[in-house]
C-alpha positions as CSV (number, residue, x, y, z in Angstrom):
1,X,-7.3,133.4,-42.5
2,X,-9.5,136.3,-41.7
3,X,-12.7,134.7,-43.7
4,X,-12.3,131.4,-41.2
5,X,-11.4,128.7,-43.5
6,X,-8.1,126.5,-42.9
7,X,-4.8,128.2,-43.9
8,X,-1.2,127.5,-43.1
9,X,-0.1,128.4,-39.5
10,X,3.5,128.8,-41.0
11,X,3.2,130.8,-44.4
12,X,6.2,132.5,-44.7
13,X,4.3,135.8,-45.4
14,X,2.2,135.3,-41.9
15,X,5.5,134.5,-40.2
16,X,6.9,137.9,-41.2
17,X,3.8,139.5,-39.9
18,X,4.1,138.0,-36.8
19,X,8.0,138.8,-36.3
20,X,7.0,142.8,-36.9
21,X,4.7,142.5,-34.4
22,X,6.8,140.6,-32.0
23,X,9.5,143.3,-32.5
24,X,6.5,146.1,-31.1
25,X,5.0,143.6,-28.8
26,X,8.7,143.0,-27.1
27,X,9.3,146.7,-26.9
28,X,5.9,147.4,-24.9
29,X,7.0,144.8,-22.5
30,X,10.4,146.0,-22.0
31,X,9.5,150.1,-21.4
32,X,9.6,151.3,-17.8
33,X,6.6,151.2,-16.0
34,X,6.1,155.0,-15.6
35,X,6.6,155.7,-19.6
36,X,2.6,155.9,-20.3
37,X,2.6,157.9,-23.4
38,X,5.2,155.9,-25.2
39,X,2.9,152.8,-24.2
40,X,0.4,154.2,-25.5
41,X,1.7,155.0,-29.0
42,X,3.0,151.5,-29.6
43,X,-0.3,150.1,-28.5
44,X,-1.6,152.7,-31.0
45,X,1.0,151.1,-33.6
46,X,0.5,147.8,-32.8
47,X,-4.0,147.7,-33.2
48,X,-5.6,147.8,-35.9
49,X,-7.7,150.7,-34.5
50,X,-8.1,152.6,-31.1
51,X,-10.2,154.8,-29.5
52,X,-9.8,157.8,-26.7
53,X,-8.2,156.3,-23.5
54,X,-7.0,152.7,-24.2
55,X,-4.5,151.4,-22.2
56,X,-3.1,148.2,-21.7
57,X,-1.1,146.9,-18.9
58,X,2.1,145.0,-19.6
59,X,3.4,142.3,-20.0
60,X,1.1,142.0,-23.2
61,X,1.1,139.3,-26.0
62,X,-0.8,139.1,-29.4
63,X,-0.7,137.5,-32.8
64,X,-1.1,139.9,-35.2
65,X,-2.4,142.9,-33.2
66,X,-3.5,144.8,-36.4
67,X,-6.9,142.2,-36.4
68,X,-8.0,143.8,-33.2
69,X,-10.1,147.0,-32.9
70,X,-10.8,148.7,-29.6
71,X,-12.8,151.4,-28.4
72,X,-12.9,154.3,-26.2
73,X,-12.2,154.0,-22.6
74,X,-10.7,150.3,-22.8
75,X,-7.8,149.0,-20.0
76,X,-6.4,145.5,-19.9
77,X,-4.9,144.4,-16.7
78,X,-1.6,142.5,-16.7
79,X,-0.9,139.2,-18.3
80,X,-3.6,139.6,-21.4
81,X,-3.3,137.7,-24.5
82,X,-5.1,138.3,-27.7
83,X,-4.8,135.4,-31.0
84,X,-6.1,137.6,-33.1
85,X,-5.7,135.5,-36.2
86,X,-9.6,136.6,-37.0
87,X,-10.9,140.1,-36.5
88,X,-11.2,140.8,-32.6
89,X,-13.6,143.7,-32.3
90,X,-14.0,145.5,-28.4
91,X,-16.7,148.2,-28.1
92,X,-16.1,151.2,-25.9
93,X,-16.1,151.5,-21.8
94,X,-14.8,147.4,-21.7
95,X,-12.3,146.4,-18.9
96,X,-10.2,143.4,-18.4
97,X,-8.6,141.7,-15.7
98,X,-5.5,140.3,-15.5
99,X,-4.6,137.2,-17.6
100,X,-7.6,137.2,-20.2
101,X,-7.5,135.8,-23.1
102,X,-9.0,135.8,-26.2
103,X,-8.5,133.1,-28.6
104,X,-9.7,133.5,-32.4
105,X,-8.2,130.2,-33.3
106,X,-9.3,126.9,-33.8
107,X,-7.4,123.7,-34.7
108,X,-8.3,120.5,-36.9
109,X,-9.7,117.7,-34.8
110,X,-8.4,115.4,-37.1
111,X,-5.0,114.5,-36.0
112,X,-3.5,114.1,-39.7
113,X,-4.9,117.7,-41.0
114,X,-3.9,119.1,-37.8
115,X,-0.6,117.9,-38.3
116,X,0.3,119.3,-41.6
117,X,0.1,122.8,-39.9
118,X,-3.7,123.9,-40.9
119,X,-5.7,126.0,-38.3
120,X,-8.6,128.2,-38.8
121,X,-9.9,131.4,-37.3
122,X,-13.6,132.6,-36.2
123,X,-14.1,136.4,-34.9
124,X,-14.2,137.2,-31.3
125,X,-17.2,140.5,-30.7
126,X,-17.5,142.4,-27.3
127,X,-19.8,145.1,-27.0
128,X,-19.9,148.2,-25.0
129,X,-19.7,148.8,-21.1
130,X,-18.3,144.8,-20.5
131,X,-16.3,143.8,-17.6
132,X,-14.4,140.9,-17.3
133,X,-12.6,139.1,-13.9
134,X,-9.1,137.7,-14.3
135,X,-8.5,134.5,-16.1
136,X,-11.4,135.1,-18.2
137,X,-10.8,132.7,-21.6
138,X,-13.2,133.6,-24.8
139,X,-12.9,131.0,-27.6
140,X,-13.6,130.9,-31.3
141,X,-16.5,132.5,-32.9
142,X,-17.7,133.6,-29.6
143,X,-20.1,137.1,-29.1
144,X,-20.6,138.8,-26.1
145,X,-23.3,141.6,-25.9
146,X,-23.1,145.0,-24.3
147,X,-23.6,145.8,-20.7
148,X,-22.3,142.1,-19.3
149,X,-20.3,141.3,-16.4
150,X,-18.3,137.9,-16.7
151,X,-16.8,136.4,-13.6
152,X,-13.5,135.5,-13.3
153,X,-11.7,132.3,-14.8
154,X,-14.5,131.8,-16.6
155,X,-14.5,129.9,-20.2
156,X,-16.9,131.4,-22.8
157,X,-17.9,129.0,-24.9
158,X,-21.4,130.1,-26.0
159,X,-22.3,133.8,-27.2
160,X,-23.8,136.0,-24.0
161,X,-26.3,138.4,-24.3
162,X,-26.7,141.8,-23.2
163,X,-27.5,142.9,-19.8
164,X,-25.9,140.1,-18.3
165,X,-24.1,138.5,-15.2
166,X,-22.5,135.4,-16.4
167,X,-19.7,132.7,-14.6
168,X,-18.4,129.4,-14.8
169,X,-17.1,126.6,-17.1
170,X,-18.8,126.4,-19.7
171,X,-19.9,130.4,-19.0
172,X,-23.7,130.6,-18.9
173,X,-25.8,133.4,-17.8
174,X,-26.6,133.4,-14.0
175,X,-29.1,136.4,-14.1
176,X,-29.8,139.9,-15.7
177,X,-28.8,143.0,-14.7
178,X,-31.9,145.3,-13.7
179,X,-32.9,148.4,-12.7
180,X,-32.2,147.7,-9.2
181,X,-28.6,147.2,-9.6
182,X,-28.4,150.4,-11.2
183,X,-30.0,152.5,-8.6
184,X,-28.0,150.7,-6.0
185,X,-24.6,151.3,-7.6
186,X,-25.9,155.0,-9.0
187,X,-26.3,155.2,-4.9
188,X,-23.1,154.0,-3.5
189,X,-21.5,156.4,-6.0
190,X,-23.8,159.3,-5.0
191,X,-22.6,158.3,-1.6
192,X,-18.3,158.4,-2.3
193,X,-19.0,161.8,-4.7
194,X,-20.6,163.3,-1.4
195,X,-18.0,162.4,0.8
196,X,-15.4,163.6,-1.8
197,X,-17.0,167.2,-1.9
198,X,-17.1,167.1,1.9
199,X,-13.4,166.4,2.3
200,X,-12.2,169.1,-0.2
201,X,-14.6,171.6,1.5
202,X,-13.2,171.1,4.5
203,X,-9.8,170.9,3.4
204,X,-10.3,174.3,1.9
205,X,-11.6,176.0,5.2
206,X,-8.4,174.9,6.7
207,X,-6.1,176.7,4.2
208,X,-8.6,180.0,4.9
């Protein structure tokens, strides 16, 4: 399964795989909204591997769960679904709105193999410092470099390369993110910190 060839979709031994993981995965869905750490440690449970500050919004759904490896400083918005029947791997600073999905799996096109319960599976790579809209779909196979920015409902068929603004369906690459974005954004934060400062300052001259 995990080197990409055809296996069976319903080997017993996958199946039981699948039901411990549906056991965590059902748990996570069901906890209270406000119980963050115990999140936390069943997402923990249920990866493969994490890094500092991952968190994941429920409702949640996976395959396998232990296939996929996430970095530091990664949040999933609600309704997210990962098929990890090959390895997913997610760099560090990566955010995802609600209903992505990434799909590892691909199916037979001939209707007979198909039939007789034979899929396959081909990797699924995001690098670092990648944002994602809602209703973002990655398929099979698919690698997506660091810095990028894909629109939402987009379908990535196609790897996309760093420093990139990419949309649609088929997702292609609409234009490269430069220097001038930086400075504009580093500005408009410059801007919010300064207005922060500002408001405590002069919240604390009114307690004096």
């Amino acid at each position: 399964m995990l080197a990409g060839e055809l296996y069976f979709a319903d080997d017993p031994e996958l199946n039981a795989m699948r039901m411990k993981k549906r056991k965590l995965e059902r748990e996570f869905n069901d906890t209270p909204y406000d119980a963050f750490e115990l999140r936390a440690s069943i997402i923990r449970e249920l990866f493969g591997s994490t890094g500092k500050n991952c968190y994941v919004e429920p409702p949640f759904h996976c395959d396998y769960g232990c296939n996929t490896q996430v970095g530091d400083n990664f949040y999933a918005n609600f309704d997210c679904i990962f098929l990890d029947v090959a390895p997913i791997t997610i760099g560090n600073n990566v955010f995802f709105g609600p209903r992505v999905g990434l799909y590892t799996p691909y199916h037979p096109i001939d209707a007979g193999v198909r039939g007789e319960g034979l899929e396959g599976g081909r990797p699924i790579t995001i690098g670092d410092d990648v944002w994602f809209g809602g209703n973002v779909v990655v398929c099979p196979g698919v690698t997506i470099g660091s810095d990028v920015v894909i629109g939402a409902g987009s379908v990535v068929v196609h790897d996309i390369p760093s420093h990139s603004v990419a949309v649609g369906n088929p997702c292609h690459v609409i234009r490269q993110i430069s220097d001038a974005d930086r400075e504009y954004w580093e500005g408009k934060a410059q801007q919010y910190r300064a207005q922060v400062n500002a408001e405590r300052a002069a919240a604390e001259a009114n307690k004096a």
